[in-house]
C-alpha positions as CSV (number, residue, x, y, z in Angstrom):
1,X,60.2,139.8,145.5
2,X,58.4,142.8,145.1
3,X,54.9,143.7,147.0
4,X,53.0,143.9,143.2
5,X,55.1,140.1,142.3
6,X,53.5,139.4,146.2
7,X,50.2,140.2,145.2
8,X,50.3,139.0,141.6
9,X,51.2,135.3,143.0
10,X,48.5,135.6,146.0
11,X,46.0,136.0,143.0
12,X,46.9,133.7,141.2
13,X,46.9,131.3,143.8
14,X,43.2,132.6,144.5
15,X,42.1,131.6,141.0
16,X,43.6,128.4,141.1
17,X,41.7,127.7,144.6
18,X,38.3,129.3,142.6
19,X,38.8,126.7,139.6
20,X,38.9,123.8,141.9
21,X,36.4,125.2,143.7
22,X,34.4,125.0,140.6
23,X,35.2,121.8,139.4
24,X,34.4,120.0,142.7
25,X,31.0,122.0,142.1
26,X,30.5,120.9,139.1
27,X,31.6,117.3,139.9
28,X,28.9,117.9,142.4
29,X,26.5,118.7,139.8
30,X,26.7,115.7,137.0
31,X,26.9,113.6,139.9
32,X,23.3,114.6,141.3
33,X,22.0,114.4,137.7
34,X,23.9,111.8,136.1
35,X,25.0,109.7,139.0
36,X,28.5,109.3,140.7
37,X,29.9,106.9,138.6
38,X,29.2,109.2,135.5
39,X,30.5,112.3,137.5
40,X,33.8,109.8,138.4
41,X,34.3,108.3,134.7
42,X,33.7,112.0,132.8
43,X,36.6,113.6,135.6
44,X,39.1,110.7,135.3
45,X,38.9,111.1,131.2
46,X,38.9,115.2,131.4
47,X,42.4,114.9,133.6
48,X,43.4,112.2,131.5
49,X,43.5,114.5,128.6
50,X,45.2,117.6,130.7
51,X,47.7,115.5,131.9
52,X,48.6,113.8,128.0
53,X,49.1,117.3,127.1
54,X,51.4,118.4,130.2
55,X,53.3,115.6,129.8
56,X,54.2,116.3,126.3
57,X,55.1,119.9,127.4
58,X,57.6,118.6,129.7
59,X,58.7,116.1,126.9
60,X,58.9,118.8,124.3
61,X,60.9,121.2,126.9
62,X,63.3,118.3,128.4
63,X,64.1,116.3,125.1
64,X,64.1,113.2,124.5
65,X,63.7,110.4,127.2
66,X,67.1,109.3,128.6
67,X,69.1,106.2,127.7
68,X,72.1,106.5,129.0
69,X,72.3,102.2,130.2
70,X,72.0,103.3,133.6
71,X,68.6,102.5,134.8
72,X,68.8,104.2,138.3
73,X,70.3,108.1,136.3
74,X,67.7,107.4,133.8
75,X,64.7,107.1,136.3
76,X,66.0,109.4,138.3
77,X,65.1,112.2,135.0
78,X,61.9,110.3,134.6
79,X,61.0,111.1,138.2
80,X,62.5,114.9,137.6
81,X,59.6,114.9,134.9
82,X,57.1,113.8,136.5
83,X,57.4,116.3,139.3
84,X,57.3,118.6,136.8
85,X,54.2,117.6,135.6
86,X,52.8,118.1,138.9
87,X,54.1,120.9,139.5
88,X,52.6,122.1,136.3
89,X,48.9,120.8,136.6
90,X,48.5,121.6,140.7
91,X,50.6,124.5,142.2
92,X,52.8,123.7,145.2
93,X,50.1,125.9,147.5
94,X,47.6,123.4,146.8
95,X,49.6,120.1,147.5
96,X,52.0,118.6,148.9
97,X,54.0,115.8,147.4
98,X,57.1,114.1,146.4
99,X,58.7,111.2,144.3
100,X,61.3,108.8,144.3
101,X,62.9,106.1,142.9
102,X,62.2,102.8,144.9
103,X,63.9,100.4,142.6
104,X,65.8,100.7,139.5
105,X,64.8,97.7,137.9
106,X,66.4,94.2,137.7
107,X,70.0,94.7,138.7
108,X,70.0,98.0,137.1
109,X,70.4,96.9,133.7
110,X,66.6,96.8,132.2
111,X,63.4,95.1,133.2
112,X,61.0,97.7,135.1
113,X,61.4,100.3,137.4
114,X,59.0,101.9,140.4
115,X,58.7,105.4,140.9
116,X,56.6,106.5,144.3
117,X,54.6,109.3,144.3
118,X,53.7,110.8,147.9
119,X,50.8,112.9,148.3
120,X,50.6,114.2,151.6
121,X,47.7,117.1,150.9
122,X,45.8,117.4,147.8
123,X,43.5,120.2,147.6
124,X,41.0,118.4,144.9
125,X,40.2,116.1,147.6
126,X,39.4,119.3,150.4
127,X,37.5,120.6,147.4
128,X,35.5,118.1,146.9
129,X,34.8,117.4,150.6
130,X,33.6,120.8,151.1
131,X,31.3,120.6,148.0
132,X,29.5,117.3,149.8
133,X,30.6,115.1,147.3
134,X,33.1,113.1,148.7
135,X,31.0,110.0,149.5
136,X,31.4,108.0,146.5
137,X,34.4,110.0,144.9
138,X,37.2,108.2,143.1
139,X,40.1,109.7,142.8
140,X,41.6,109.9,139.3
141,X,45.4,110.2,140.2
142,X,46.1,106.8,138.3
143,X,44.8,108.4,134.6
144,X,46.6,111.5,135.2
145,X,49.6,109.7,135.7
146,X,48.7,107.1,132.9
147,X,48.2,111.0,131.2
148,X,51.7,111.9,132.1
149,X,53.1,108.9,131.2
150,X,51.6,108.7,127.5
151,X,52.4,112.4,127.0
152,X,56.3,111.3,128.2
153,X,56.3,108.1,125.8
154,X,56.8,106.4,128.6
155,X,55.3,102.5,129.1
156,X,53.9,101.7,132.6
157,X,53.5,98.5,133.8
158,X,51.9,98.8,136.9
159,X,49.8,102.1,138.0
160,X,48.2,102.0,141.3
161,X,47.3,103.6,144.5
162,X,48.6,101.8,147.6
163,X,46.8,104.2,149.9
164,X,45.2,107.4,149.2
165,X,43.8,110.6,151.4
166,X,40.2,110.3,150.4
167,X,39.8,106.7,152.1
168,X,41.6,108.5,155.5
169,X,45.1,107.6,155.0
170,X,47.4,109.8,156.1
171,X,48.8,110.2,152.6
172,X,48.4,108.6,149.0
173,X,51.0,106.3,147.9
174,X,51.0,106.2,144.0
175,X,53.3,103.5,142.6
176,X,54.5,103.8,138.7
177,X,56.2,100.6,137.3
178,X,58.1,101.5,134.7
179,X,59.4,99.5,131.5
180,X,63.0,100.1,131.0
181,X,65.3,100.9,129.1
182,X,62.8,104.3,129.6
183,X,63.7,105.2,125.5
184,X,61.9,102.5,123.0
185,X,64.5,100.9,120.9
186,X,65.3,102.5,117.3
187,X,63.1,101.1,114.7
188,X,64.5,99.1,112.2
189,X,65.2,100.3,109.1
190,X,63.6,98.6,105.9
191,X,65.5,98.0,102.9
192,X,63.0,99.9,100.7
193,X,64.1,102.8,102.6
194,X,67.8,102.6,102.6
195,X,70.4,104.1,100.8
């Protein structure tokens, strides 16, 4: 990598930080006007809608969901994609997580499967933190996964946070339930349109 590529990443990197650091601001700011629970419901449903439309980037650039009849290969490209997606909405500088597959539904064959994600540094929450306004902060990780998800097709059953950074844990453990098969089912055609 060249010394310009070097210095092209480093400022990109810089802008990403200055963004966050604006949003947590700004968070900041509806918050002391509007109240935290305004500031918390108007930052969920702004990632929300980020994270639709990354997810059907990743959709549109992968192809169609998998459905190959083996629940444990085809979770295993769901959890590809969602990595993706994070990798796409917050740069690897400014996290640090992973996902896996913790179960690949019943027996294999269908029913739902669970995806992990790991967040072991997330630099919204040091943003925020620094801008004062962590006291009362929710984290919106669950809609930008239900954001993902959507923009994926795919159907979650369960989206939850088992720990998370911002209550003190040493890292946020986001669990996914999937419905599988991962691809809905062809629809059926109607006889007005056969033939």
């Amino acid at each position: 990598m060249s010394a310009d590529e070097v210095n092209q990443r480093a400022q990109t990197v810089e802008a990403y930080r200055l963004w966050w650091q604006h949003d947590a601001h700004w968070y900041q700011g509806v918050a002391s006007r509007f109240g935290q629970q305004a500031a918390n419901e108007i930052n969920a449903e702004a990632l929300r809608k980020v994270a639709v439309h990354v997810g059907q980037r990743v959709g549109r650039r992968s192809g169609p969901l998998p459905d190959s009849g083996d629940n444990g290969k085809d979770l295993e490209e769901l959890r590809r994609r969602y990595d993706e997606c994070g990798d796409r909405m917050f740069p690897r500088e400014l996290r640090n997580a992973s996902t896996e597959v913790e179960d690949q539904g019943e027996g294999g064959g269908g029913g739902e499967g669970l995806i992990v994600l790991t967040l072991r540094r997330n630099f919204a929450i040091t943003m925020v933190r620094m801008a004062g306004s962590l006291e009362g902060y929710r984290c919106p990780c669950t809609d930008i996964h239900a954001g993902w998800s959507e923009g994926l097709g795919v159907t979650l059953t369960e989206n939850r946070a088992e720990s998370c950074l911002r209550d003190g844990d040493k890292a946020c453990r986001l669990l996914m339930r999937v419905a599988t098969p991962l691809a809905p089912p062809a629809p059926a055609s109607s006889p007005a349109t056969e033939g």
